[in-house]
Residue, then its C-alpha position, 0 to 999 in steps of 0.5 A: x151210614x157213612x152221614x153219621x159215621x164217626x170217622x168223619x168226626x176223626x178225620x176233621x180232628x187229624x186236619x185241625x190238629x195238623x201242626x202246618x198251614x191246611x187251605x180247603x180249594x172249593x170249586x162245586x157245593x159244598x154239602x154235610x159231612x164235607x162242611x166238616x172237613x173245610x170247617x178244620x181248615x185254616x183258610x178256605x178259597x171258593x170260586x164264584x160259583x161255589x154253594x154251601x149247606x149242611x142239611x141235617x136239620x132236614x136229614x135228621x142227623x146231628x152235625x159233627x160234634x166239633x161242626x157247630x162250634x167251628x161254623x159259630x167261631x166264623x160266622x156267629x151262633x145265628x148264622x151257625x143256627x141259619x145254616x145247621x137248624x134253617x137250612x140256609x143255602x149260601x152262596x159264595x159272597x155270602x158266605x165271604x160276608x159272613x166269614x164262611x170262606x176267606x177269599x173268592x178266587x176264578x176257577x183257572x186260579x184257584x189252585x194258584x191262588x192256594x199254592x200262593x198262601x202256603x208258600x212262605x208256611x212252606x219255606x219256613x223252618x220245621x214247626x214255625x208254622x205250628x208255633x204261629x198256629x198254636x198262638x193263634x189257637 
C-alpha cells in the first residue's frame, strides 16, 4: 500500500517547493519511492558505496507522477528509461557520471560535507536562497 500512496507524491512536492537549500546525505541504497524524496532535492551527496534503483517496472507500479521528469532533468530520457523501465542498478560513480548525485563523499564526512554547502544559504538574508532558487527553476 504505502508504494503507491500518494502521500509519497505530496511530500516530494513540500521538499521541492521549499524555498531554501534541501541536500539529500546517501549512506546505503537508495530504492522506489525514496528516489522520489532525493529526486525534489537540490544537491545530492553519497558515499562510495551507496546503490540506487527504482524497481517499478519490476513491481508493477508507476513511479511518482513528478519522478520520471525529475530523474529526465539529471540524467537524460535514456538513462531515466534504463532506471525506471530497465531496472539499472547504479553505483555511486555511475550515478555522479550520469549526474544522479553531485558529489561522492567518505562516509565519517558525509555530514560535514552537507553542512559545508548549506552554510552560506544559511547565513544568508531571509528569502535570498529562495530568489536564486526560483531563478535557477
Amino acid at each position: 500500500g504505502l508504494a503507491t500512496d500518494p502521500v509519497w507524491e505530496t511530500l516530494s512536492a513540500k521538499i521541492a517547493g521549499l524555498g531554501c537549500l534541501t541536500i539529500a546525505a546517501l549512506n546505503g541504497t537508495l530504492a522506489g519511492g525514496a528516489m522520489g524524496m532525493v529526486l525534489a532535492c537540490d544537491l545530492r551527496l553519497a558515499v562510495p558505496t551507496a546503490k540506487f534503483f527504482y524497481p517499478v517496472m519490476k513491481l508493477g507500479f508507476l513511479p511518482q507522477p513528478s519522478d520520471p521528469a525529475r530523474l529526465v532533468a539529471l540524467v537524460g530520457p535514456a538513462r531515466a528509461k534504463m532506471i525506471l523501465m530497465g531496472g539499472a542498478k547504479i553505483e555511486a560513480e555511475e550515478a555522479l557520471a550520469w549526474g544522479l548525485i553531485d558529489r561522492i563523499v567518505a562516509p565519517d564526512a558525509l555530514l560535514e560535507s552537507a553542512n559545508a554547502l548549506a552554510t552560506d544559504a544559511l547565513a544568508a538574508k531571509a528569502g535570498h536562497a529562495a530568489a536564486i532558487k526560483a531563478m535557477i527553476g
